[in-house]
C-alpha positions in Angstrom: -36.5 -24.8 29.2 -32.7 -26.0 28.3 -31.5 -25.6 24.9 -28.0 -28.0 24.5 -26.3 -27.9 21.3 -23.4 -30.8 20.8 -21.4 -31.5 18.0 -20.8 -34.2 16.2 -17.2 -35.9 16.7 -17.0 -36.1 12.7 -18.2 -32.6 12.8 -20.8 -33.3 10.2 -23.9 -32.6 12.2 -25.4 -31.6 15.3 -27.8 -32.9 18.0 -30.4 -30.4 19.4 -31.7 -31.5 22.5 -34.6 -29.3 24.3 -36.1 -29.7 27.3 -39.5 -28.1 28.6 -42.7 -27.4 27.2 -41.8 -24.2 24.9 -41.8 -24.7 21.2 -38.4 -24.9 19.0 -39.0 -24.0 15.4 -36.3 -25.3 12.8 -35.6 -23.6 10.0 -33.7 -25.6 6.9 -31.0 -23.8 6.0 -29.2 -24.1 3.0 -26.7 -26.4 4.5 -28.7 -28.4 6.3 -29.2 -31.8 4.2 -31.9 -33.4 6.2 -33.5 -33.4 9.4 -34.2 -36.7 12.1 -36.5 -37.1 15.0 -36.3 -39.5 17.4 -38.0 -39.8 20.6 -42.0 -38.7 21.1 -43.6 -36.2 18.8 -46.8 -34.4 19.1 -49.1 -32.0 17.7 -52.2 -30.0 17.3 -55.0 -33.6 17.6 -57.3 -31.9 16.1 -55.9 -30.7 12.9 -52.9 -33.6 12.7 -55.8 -36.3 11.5 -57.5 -33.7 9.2 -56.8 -33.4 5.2 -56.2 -29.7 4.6 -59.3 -29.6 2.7 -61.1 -30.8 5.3 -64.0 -28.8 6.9 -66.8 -29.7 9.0 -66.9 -32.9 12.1 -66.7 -35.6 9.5 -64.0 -37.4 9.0 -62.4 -37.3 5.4 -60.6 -40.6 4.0 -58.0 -40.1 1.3 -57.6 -42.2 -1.8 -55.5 -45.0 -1.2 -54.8 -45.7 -4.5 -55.5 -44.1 -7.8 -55.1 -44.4 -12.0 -56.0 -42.7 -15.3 -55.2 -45.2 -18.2 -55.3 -46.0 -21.6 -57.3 -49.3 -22.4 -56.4 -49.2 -26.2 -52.7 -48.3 -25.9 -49.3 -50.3 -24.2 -47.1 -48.8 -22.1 -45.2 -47.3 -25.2 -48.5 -45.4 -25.9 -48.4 -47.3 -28.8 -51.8 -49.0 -29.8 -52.3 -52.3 -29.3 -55.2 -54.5 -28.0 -52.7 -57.5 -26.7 -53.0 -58.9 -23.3 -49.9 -56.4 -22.2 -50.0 -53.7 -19.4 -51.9 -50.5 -20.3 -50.5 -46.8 -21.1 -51.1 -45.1 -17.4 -51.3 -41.6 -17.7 -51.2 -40.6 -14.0 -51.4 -42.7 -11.0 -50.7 -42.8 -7.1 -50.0 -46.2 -5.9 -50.5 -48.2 -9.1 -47.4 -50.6 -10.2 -49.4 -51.3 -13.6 -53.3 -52.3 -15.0 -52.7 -55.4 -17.0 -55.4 -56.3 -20.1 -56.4 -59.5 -19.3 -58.7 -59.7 -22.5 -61.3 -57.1 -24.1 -62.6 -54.8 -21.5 -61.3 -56.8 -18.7 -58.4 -55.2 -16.7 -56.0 -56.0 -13.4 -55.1 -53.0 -11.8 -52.2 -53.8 -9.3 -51.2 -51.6 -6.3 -47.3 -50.7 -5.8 -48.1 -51.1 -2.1 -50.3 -53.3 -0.8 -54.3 -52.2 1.2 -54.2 -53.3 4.8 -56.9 -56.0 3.5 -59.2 -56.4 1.4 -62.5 -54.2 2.7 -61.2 -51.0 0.0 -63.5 -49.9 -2.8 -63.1 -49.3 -6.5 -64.9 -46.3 -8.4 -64.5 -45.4 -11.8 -64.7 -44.0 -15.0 -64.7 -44.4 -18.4 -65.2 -43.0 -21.6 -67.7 -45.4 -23.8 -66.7 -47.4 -27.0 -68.2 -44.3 -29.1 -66.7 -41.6 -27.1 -70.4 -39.9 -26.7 -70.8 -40.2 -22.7 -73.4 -43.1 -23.0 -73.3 -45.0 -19.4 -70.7 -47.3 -18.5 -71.2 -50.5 -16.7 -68.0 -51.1 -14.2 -68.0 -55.0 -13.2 -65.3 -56.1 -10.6 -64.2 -59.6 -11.0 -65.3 -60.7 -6.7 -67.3 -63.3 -7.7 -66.0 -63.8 -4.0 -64.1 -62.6 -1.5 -61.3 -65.0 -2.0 -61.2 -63.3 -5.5 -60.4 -59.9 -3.8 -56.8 -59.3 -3.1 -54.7 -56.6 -1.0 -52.5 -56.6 -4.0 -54.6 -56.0 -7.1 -58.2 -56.4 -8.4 -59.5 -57.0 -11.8 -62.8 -55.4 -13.7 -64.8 -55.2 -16.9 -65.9 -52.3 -18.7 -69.3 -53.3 -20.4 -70.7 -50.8 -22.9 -74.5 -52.1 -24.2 -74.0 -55.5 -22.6 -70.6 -56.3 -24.4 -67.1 -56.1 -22.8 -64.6 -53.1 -24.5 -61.7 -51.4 -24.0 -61.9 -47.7 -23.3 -59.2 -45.2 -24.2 -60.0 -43.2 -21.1 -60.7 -45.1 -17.4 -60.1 -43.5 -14.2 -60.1 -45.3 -10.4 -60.0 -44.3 -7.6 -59.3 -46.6 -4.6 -60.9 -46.4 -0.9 -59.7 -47.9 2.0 
């Protein structure tokens, strides 16, 4: 193995360049700002692809997308049943969920799916708030409907479209 260390000209950073099969462990110092690779990286195959909470042979699939929302408040988390984007409580790679009308919702993704073969689950709380089954229609009356970039639903509650102050989705991909 052959450790080189040079300087920068500006004498603002370093370049570490290793050569051999040993491993080099970096620590972050206080003074070091930030780190850059460049060139081939590797690592343990069999873990790198795993989630952490993975266990088992199966592979596990992270959400790609995710949101906890208000259906009966705007983004002030002020209450309002409008046609205006809904109060989001938590989300991962949701830009907004638009009302489009009573119970019907567009939930659009900061970044774009690959394509359009994800799935939507959800969640909601009913009209009445006493855990009576939700009904969750998505809008893909075909797949032309279906876009990388958002997707629309309905809550239905006893056959009639509502808004729910508590929906939760979780995106697949």
């Amino acid at each position: 193995m052959s450790l080189g260390l040079r300087a920068d000209p500006t004498n603002t950073s370093a370049v570490i360049s290793v050569a051999g099969t040993d491993q080099v462990v970096i620590t972050n110092a206080s003074n070091v700002v930030a780190t850059t690779f460049t060139g081939a990286l590797a690592g343990n195959a069999s873990t790198a692809t795993k989630l952490s909470t993975a266990a088992g042979a199966a592979p596990s699939y992270g959400a790609r997308a995710w949101v906890n929302f208000n259906g009966l408040r705007n983004t002030s988390d002020v209450a309002d049943l409008t046609n205006t984007n809904r109060f989001i409580r938590a989300s991962g790679n949701v830009s907004n969920v638009l009302r489009n009308s009573a119970g019907d919702y567009t939930v659009n993704f900061s970044i774009p799916m690959e394509d359009t073969n994800y799935i939507l689950v959800g969640t909601a709380a009913d009209a009445n708030d006493d855990a009576q089954p939700i009904t969750f229609t998505f809008n893909n009356t075909s797949l032309a409907a279906k876009t990388a970039s958002a997707q629309s639903f309905e809550l239905v509650y006893n056959g009639v479209r509502f808004d729910s102050p508590l929906v939760n989705l979780v995106v697949f991909r």
